[in-house]
N, C-alpha and C positions, 0 to 999 in steps of 0.2 A: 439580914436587914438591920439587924440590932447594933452588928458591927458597926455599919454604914453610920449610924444614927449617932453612935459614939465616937467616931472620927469629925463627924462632924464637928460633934461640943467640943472634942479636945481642940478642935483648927483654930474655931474661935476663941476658947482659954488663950490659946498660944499667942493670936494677935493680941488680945487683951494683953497681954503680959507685956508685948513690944511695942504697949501707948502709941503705934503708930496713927498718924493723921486720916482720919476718914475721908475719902475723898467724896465732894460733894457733888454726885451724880448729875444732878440738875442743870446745876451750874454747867459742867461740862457738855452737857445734850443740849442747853441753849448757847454757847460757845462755836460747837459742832455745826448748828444751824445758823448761826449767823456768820459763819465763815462760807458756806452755800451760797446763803444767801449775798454775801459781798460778791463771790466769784461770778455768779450770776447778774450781780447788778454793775459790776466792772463791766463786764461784756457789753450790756446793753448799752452804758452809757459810752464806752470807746465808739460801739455801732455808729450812735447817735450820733456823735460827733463826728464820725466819716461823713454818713451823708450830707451833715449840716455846714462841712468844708467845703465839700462838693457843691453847695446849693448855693454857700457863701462867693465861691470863684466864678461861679457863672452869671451872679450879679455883679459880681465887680471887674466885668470882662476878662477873666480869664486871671489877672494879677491877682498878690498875694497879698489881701485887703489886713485891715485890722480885724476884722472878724473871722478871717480864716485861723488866723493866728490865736485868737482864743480858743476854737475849738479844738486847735491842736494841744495847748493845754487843757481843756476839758477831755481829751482821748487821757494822753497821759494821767492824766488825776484817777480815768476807769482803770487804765494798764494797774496804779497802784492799789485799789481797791481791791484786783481781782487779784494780784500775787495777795495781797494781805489777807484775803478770804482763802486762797490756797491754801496759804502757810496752815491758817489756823483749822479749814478742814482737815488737812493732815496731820496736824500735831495731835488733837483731838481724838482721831477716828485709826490713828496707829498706836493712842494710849490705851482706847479701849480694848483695841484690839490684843497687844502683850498684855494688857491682864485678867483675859481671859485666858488667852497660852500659859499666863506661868501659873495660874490655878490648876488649872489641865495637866500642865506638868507636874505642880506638885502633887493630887492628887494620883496620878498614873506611878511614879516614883514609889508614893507611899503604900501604892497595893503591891508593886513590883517586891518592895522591903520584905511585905508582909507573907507573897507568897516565898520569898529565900528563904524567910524564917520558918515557916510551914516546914518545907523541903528541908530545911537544915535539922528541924528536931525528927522528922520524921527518921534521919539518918542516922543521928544521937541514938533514936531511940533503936533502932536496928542494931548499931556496935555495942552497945551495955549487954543487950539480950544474948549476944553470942558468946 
């Protein structure tokens, strides 16, 4: 457990040393969320304006009114919302994601090392003896 505790402080030493940019959690979990929350509000507002064409064309006999035609730009304005809320739930939520993985793998790596090392002296010390 002692080992564990010391891998740790060295991991963090290590990043200290490479002044790398903290990234600011927060930020990104409210990012994450509002990228949801676009995709989700894309949709409703495309919906809305489906039916609101639909409701638009049957007041103006069936033709293609001036206010159908607005809501066909108001669909379009959701379609954009809701890639843009896409984008950025996935940009987000596949950041968090690899850097959990590369933690994981650095970690797994470094015990991997540590058992070669083990096994390697253990072997050192078996050829000297004989």
């Amino acid at each position: 457990m002692i080992e564990s505790t010391d891998r740790v402080e060295q991991f963090k030493a290590d990043i200290a040393d490479m002044r790398l940019k903290d990234p600011s959690i927060a930020r990104e979990q409210q990012l994450l969320r509002l990228g949801g929350v676009m995709l989700v509000a894309g949709l409703v507002i495309s919906i809305a304006a489906y039916f609101g064409s639909h409701s638009a064309a049957a007041a103006a006999g069936g033709g293609m009114g001036a206010s159908q035609g607005d809501y066909i730009v108001v669909a379009l304005i959701g379609v954009a919302v809701s890639v843009v809320g896409a984008a950025l739930f996935l940009r987000y939520s596949i950041a968090q994601f690899l850097r959990f993985w590369m933690a994981r793998l650095i970690y797994e790596q470094q015990a991997q090392t540590d058992r070669l090392v083990a096994t390697t002296s253990k072997t050192d010390g078996l050829a000297t003896k004989s």
